[in-house]
C-alpha positions as CSV (number, residue, x, y, z in Angstrom):
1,X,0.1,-26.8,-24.1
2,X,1.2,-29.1,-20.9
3,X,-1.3,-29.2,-18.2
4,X,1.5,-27.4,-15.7
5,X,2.3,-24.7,-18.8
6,X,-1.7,-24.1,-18.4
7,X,-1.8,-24.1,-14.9
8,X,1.2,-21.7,-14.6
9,X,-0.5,-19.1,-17.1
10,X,-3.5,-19.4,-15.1
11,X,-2.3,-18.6,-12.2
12,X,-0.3,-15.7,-13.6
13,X,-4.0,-14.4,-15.4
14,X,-5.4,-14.4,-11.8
15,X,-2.6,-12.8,-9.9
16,X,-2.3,-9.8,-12.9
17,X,-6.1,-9.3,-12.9
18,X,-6.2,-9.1,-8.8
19,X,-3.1,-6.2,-9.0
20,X,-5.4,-4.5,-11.6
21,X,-8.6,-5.0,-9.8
22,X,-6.4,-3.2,-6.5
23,X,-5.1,-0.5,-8.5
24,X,-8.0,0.2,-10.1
25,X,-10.0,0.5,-7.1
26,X,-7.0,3.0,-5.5
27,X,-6.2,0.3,-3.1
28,X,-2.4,0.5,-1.9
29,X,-1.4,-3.1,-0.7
30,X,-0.9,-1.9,2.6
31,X,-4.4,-0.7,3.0
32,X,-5.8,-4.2,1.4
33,X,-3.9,-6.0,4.1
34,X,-5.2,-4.1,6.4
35,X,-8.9,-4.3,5.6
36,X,-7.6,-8.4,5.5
37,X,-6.1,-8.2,8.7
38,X,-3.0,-9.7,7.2
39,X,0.4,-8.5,6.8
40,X,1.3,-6.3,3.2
41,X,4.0,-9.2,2.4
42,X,0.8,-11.5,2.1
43,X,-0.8,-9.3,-0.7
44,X,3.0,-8.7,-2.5
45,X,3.1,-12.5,-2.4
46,X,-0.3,-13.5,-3.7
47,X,0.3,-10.7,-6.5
48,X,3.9,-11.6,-7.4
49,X,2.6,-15.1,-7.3
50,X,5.4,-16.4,-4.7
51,X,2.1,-17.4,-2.6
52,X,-1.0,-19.1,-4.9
53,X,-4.5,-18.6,-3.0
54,X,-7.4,-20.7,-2.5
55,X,-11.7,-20.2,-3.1
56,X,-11.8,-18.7,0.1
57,X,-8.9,-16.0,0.4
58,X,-10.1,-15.0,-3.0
59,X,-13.6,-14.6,-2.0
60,X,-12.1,-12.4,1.3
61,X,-10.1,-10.4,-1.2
62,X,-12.4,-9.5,-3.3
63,X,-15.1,-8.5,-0.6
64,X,-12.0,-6.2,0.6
65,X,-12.0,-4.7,-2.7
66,X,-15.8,-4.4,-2.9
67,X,-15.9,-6.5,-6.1
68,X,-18.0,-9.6,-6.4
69,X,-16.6,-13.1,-6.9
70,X,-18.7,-13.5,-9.6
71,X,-17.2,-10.2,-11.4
72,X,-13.6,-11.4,-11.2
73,X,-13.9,-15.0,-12.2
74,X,-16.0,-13.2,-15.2
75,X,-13.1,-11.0,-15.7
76,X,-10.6,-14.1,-15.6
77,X,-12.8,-16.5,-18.2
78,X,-12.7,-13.8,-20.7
79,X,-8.9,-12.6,-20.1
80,X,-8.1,-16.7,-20.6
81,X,-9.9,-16.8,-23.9
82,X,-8.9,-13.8,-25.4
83,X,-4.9,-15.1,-24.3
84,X,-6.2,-18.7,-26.4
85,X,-8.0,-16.9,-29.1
86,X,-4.4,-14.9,-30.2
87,X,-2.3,-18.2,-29.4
């Protein structure tokens, strides 16, 4: 697979697994915006993938969802290798 192919799916991994982390947690995007004190197009972007996020917004996101860092990058090894172990 070409390193941008990888990096594409990666990305697209992280952005499913944050909407699923939201929804499971009840979270509307609105009200994650708010508790980010950014605007709802921010969290539609970062989860349609139209804006890519860095260490830091991640950490802030996940704090607003009151899930640790730790748990989703956890979450996003093992969704990675299950996606390589059917491929």
């Amino acid at each position: 697979m070409g390193e941008q192919k990888e990096r594409n799916r990666e990305y697209i991994a992280l952005r499913s697994l944050l909407r699923a982390i939201r929804k499971e947690a009840g979270v509307s995007q609105t009200e994650l915006a708010t508790r980010l004190g950014v605007p709802q197009s921010f969290v539609s972007k970062v989860e349609s993938g139209e804006r890519r996020i860095d260490i830091v917004e991640l950490r802030r996101i996940c704090v607003a969802l009151e899930c640790s860092l730790e748990h989703v990058i956890a979450l996003f090894e093992r969704n990675l290798n299950e996606v390589k172990e059917t491929n």
